[in-house]
N, C-alpha and C positions, 0 to 999 in steps of 0.2 A: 400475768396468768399463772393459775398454780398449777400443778402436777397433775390434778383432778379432770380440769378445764384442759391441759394440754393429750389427757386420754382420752378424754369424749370429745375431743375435736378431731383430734386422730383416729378413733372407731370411726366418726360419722364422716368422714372423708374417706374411709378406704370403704363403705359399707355405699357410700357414693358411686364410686368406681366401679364395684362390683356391680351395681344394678344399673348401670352404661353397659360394664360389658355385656351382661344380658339382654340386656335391649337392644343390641349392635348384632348378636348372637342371632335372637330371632329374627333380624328382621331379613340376615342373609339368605335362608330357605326360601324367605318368599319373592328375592330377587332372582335365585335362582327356579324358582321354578315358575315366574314370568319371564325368563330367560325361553327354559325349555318349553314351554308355551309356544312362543313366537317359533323358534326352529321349527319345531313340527308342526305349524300352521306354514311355515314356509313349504315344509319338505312336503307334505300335501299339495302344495299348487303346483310344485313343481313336475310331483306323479300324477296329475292331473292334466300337466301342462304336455310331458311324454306322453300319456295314452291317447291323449286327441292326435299328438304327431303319429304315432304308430297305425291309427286309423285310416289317415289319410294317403289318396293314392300317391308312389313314390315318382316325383318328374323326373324323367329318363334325357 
């Protein structure tokens, strides 16, 4: 392999790497924000789940 072949192997392997990390990059935001999703689908039942108790008469 000449010097040629060894610089265009080497661009196209780091040019590789770089559009993995971008692609690793986006797809974080959208973990996290089916992360935050779920929490505040949780955190909703759960104010949901207090107001029905707050409703109801307290047994003495």
């Amino acid at each position: 392999m000449n010097n040629s072949q060894q610089d265009d192997l080497q661009k196209y392997l780091e040019e590789k790497a770089k559009q993995e990390q971008e692609k690793k990059e986006e797809q974080e935001p959208e973990l996290l924000s089916a992360y935050d999703a779920c929490v505040l689908k949780e955190s909703a039942k759960i104010h949901e789940l207090i107001a029905e108790a707050q409703k109801r008469p307290k047994d003495d």
